[in-house]
N, C-alpha and C positions, 0 to 999 in steps of 0.2 A: 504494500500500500504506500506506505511513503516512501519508500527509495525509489520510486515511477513518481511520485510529486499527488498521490492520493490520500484524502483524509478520510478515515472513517468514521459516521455519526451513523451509531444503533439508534433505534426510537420507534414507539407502536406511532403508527401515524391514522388518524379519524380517516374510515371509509370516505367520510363526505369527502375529503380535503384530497383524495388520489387525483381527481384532474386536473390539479395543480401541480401534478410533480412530470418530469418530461419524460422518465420511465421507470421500471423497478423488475429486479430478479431477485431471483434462487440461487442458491449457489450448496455445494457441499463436494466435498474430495474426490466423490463420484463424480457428479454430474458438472462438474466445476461449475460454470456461471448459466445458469439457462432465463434467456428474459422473457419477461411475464407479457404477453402482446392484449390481453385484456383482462379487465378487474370488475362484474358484473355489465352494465352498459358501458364502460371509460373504458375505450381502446386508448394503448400506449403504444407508442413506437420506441426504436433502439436507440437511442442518442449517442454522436460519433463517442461521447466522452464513455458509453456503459462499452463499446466498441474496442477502445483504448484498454479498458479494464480488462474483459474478456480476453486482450492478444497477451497485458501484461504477466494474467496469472495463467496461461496455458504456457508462457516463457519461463516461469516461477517452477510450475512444477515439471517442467522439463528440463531445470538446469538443477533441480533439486535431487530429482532421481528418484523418489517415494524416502529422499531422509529430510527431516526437519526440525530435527535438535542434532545439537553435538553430543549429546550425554550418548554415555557407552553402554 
């Protein structure tokens, strides 16, 4: 996240307030980043920046190998 220049802010966000936002995903070690393309009626699209994210961390765990601590 931040050595690619990204901040991360967790937060429950109000249904109402989703089409306010430009997109939003899923993400987990499986399925790395998968974006949400709709939220009941509020279609989202992928925004270059969710884009960016998506190349950063399939870079991440390609240069990682399946390690991510140093402990022994």
């Amino acid at each position: 996240g931040k050595q690619k220049g990204f901040t991360i802010h967790e937060a429950a966000i109000p249904l109402a307030e989703i089409d306010e936002y430009d997109g939003a995903f899923v993400t987990s070690t499986s399925s790395k980043i998968v974006p949400i393309r709709q939220i009941d009626a509020v279609s989202l699209q992928i925004p270059s920046i969710l884009r960016e994210l998506m190349q950063a961390y399939d870079a991440f765990l390609k240069e990682s190998q399946g390690v991510f601590s140093d402990k022994s």
